[in-house]
N, C-alpha and C positions, 0 to 999 in steps of 0.2 A: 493333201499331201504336205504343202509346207508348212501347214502348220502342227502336223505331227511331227517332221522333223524337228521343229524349233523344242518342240515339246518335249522331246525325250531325249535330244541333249538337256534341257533345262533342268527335267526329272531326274536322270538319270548320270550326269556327268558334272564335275567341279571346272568352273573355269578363272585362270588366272588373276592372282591378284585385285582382287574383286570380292564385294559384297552378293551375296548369290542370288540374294531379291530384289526384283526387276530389274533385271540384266533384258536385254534386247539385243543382239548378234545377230549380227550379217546374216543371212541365210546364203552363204557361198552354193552355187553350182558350179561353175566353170571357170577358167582362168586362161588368158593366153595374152602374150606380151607385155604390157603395162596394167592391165585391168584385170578387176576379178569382176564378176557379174552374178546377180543372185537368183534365185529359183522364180522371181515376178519380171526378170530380164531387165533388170537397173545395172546397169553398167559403173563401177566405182575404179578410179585412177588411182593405182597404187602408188600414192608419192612418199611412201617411207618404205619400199621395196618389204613390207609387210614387217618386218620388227629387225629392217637393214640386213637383209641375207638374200633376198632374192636376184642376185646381181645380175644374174643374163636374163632376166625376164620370166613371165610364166609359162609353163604352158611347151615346153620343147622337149619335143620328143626324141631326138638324139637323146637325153637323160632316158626316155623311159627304152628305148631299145638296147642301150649300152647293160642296163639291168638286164633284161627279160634275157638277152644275151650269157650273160653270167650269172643268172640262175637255171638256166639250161646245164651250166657245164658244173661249177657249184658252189652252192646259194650261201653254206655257211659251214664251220671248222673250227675246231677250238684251235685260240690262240698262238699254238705252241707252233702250229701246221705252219707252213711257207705255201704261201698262192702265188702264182705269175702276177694277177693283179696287184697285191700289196707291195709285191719288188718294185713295179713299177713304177708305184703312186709315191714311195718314197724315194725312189730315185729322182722322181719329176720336183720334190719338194726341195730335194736335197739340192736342184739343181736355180732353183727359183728362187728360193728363200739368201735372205743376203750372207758373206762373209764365210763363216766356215757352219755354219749352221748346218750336218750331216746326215742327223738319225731321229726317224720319227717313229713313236710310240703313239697308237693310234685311240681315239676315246668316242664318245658316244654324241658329246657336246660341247660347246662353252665353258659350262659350269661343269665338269669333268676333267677338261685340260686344266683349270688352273688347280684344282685341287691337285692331280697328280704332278704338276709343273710345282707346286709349294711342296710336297713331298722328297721331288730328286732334290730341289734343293737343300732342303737341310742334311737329305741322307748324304750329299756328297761335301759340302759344307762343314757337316756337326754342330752347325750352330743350328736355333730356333726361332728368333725374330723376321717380321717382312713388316718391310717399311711400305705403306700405299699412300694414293692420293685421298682425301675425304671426299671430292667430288669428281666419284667414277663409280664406275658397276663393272663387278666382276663376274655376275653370277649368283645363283640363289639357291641352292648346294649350303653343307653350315660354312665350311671354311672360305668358300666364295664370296656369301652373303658378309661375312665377315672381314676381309679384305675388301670389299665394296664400302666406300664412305654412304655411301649412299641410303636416304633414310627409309629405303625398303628394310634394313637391317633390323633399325629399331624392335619391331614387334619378338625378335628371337633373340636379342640381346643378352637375355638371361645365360643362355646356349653356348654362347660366341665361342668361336677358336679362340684359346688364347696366344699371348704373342704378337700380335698384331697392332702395329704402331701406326698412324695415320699422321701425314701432313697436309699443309696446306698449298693447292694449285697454283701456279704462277697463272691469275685470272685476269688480265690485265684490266679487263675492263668493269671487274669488281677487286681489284687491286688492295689484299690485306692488308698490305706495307701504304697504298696509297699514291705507288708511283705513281710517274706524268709520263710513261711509254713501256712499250710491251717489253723492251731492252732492260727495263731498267726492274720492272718485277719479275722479269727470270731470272737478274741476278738475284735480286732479293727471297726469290724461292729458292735459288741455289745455296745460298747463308743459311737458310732457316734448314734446310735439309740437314745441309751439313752440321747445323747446331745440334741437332735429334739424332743424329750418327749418333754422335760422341754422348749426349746426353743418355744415352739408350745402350753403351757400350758398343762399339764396332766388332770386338769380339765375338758378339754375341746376335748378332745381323747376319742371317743369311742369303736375304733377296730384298729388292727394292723391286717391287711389282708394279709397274706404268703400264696405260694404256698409248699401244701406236699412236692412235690421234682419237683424243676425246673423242667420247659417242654420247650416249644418254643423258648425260650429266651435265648436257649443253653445247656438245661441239667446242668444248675450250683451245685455242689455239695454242698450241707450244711456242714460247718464245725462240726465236734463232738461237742455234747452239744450246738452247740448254738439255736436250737428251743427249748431245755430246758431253757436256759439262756430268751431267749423269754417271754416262757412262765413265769419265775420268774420277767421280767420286768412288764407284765400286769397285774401279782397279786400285784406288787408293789404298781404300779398308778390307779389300778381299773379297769383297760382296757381287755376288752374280745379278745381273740385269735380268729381270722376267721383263717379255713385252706381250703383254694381250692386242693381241693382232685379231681376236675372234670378232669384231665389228667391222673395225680399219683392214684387213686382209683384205685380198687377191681381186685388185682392183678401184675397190669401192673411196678411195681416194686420189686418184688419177695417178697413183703409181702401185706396181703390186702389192706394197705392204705401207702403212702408215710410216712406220718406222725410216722407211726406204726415204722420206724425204728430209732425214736429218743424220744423211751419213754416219750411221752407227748400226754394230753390230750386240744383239744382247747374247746371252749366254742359254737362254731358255727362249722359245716362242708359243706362245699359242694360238691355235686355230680352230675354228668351226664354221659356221654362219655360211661364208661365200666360198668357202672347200668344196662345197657341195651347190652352192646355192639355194639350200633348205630343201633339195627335191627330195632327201632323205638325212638322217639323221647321223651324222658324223665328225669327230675336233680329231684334235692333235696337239700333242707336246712336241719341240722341234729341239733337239741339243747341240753346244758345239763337239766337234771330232772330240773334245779335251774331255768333255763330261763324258761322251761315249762310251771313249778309252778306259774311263775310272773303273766304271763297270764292266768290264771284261773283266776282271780279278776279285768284283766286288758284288755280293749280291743285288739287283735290280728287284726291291721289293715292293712292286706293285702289279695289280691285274685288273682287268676285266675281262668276264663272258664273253663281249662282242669287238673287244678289241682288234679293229684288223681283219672288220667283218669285209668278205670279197666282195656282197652286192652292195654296198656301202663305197667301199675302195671303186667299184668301176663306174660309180656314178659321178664321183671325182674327180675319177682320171680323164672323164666323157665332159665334164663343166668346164675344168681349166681347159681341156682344147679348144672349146667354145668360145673361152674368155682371150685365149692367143688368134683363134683363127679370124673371129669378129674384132680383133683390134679393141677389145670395150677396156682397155687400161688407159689408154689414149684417149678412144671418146668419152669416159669419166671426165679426164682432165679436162677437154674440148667444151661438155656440156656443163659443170661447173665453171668456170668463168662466164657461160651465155647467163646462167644462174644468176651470179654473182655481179652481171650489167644490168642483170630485169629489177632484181635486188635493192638495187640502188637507187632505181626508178621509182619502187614504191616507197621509200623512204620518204621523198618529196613528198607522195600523197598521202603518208600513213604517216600523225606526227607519234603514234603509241611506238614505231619501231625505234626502239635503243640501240641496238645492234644484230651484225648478221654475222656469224663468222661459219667459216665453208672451207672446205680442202676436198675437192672434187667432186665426189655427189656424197658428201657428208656432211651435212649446213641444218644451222638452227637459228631461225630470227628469234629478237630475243625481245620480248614486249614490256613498255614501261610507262608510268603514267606520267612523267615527268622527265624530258633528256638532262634537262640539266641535275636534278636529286639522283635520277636512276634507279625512284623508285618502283618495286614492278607493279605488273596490271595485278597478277596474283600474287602471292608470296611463296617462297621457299618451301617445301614441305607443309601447303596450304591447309588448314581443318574444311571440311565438307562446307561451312558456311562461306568461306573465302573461297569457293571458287566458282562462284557466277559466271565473271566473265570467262572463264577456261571452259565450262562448258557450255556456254550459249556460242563459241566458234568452233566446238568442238561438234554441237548438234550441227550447226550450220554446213559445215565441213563435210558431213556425210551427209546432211538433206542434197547439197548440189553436186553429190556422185563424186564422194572424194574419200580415201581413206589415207590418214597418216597420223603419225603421234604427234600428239597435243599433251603438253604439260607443264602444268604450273603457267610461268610466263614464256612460254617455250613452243614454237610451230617447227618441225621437225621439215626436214628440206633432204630427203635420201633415197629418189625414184631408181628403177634399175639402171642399170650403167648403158646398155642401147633406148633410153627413151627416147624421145626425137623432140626437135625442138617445138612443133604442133603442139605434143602430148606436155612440154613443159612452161608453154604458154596458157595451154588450158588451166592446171595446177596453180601456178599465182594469180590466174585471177580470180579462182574459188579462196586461195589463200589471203588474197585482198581485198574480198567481199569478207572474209570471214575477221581480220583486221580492224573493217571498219568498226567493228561490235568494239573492238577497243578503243580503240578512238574516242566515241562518247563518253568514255572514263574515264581519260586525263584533264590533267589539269589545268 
């Protein structure tokens, strides 16, 4: 039996991002809490909360009743209909989300919301340009994939949305400019932004698209004030704030929204990921009352099929009371800094760690063969020859019943938001066993 299942996913199904020959996948059966567990009864720790969405854990069935509940009464409606649930779920958003942030239009995913979020912009705007960071992920969608610096991009290049301006990350700790503090190359991203305004015509910008708080791309930390400074640039030149909240949302950084921990309000948000906590397929585009407004006189030209699907909306509505009545935005906060103590512990013993940077249970060590060069264990957008060490800790990883993202020089650090500190002791020391492989490859 498992190994027909394996067999006809392999035969018969494409999977992500991947060369299709000898693939080897999990054989998942069951899931509940922190763990998934597979059809031979191997038990694996989910410490990147499966691809950072899993925020309240696996496996609860409050999500599946809240469904089966509202597909009793009904299941699905085109668009145009008004469900009790969808009032609901955007009142709740409306009430959550920071500033005046009021009206959500509802999407399918991630890479959904930014496309229609880069849409209202320009329609309410008139301009065409969106400024992004080079090292973020926005989605894999073309104008997503495209707005992503990211070198998953590459292969559709040819494709690209065009318009799409990219700069460079305030990274402090691979610092373009070179600075000596995190202060001092946020100013220095703040200059180079502001130089790409202008060099790029401000006229002609309609969105600066930032992520809440780095995800994929390495957990980058935001330098203090600078998504304020941001936000003072775009009230400058006219230009609206998108914040992709679809990683950093409703939680998974020890406050509701990434964004939330740099006093600013954007003009656009986007959702997905922990809206739901991945138990079902669901984003969001969030606006302020001002954009709202536009569109009450102005055509609102976008759609989908499933937009504002009710058994979507009630699985939603059933997560976020989960995530309020379990307190887990707070123990985000609580269990990131225990994180962030253990962290620091292995650094002594691991001399491959360079660094760790974390904002609640959002953390990515960062692996390097040298502290003082900073050069990594792997490289940047590594070729299949350079990355030895990424997957002999990456084999390791799953050999001691552990599942999380491994990349490049990159250990991904993003279990659910109720893990317990047992289940987060267990994790770094498969993660410190898996370490040690670097280790023997510095210098």
């Amino acid at each position: 039996m498992n190994d027909e299942i394996i067999q006809n996913n392999l035969d018969y199904t494409l999977f992500s991002w991947s060369k299709q020959g000898g693939l080897n996948p999990i054989n998942a059966s069951y899931s509940e809490g922190s763990y998934i567990y597979d059809r031979d009864g191997k038990r694996y720790l989910d410490f990147s909360s499966q691809l950072m969405n899993v925020n309240i854990g696996h496996g609860n069935q409050r999500i599946t009743e809240a469904v089966a509940k509202q597909m009793k009464e009904v299941s699905y409606v085109y668009p145009g209909m008004a469900t009790d649930v969808r009032g609901r779920l955007g009142k709740k958003l409306a009430e959550i989300t920071p500033g005046n942030l009021t009206k959500t239009f509802f999407t399918l995913g991630g890479a959904e919301a930014i496309e229609n979020a880069i849409k209202l912009a320009r329609m309410y705007t008139g301009r065409h340009k969106i400024i992004t960071h080079y090292r973020a992920y926005h989605g894999a969608t073309y104008g997503a994939i495209t707005a992503s610096g990211d070198p998953r991009r590459f292969p559709v290049d040819s494709q690209a949305m065009p318009n799409v301006v990219h700069v460079e990350n305030p990274y402090a700790y691979r610092c373009p400019w070179n600075s000596t503090s995190i202060e001092e190359c946020g100013k220095l991203a703040l200059d180079h932004l502001d130089r790409v305004i202008q060099f790029e015509n401000p006229d002609s910008v309609a969105a600066i698209l930032f992520e809440g708080e780095s995800g994929s791309s390495g957990c980058i930390k935001y330098p203090p004030m600078y998504l304020k400074h941001v936000r003072e640039l775009c009230d400058k030149y006219g230009i609206l704030l998108i914040d992709d909240e679809v990683m950093s949302g409703f939680g998974r950084t020890g406050k509701m929204f990434g964004i939330d921990h740099h006093d600013t309000t954007p003009d656009i948000m986007c959702l997905a990921k922990g809206l739901t906590s991945g138990y079902l397929p669901l984003g969001g585009v969030v606006v302020t009352d001002k954009i709202a407004e536009h569109f009450n006189s102005n055509p609102m030209t976008i759609g989908l099929t499933y937009s504002a699907h009710p058994t979507l909306c009630a699985a939603a509505l059933e997560n976020l009371k989960i995530i309020e009545e379990e307190n887990l935005v707070d123990r985000a906060a609580e269990m990131g800094l225990y994180i962030e103590e253990e962290v620091e512990k292995l650094k002594k013993k691991h001399k491959s760690i360079g660094d760790f940077r974390n904002t609640g249970l959002l953390g990515c060590i960062e692996l390097v063969k040298d502290r003082k060069t900073k050069e990594p264990i792997t490289p940047w957008n590594a070729k299949t020859e350079d990355m030895t060490v990424t997957n002999l800790m990456a084999s390791k990883i799953r050999e001691l019943g552990m599942f999380t993202f491994v990349r490049w020089n990159w250990i991904f650090v993003a279990p659910p938001l109720n893990i317990s500190k047992i289940e987060v002791d267990e994790g770094l020391k498969i993660i410190s066993e898996a370490i040690s492989i670097a280790d023997k490859y510095c210098n």
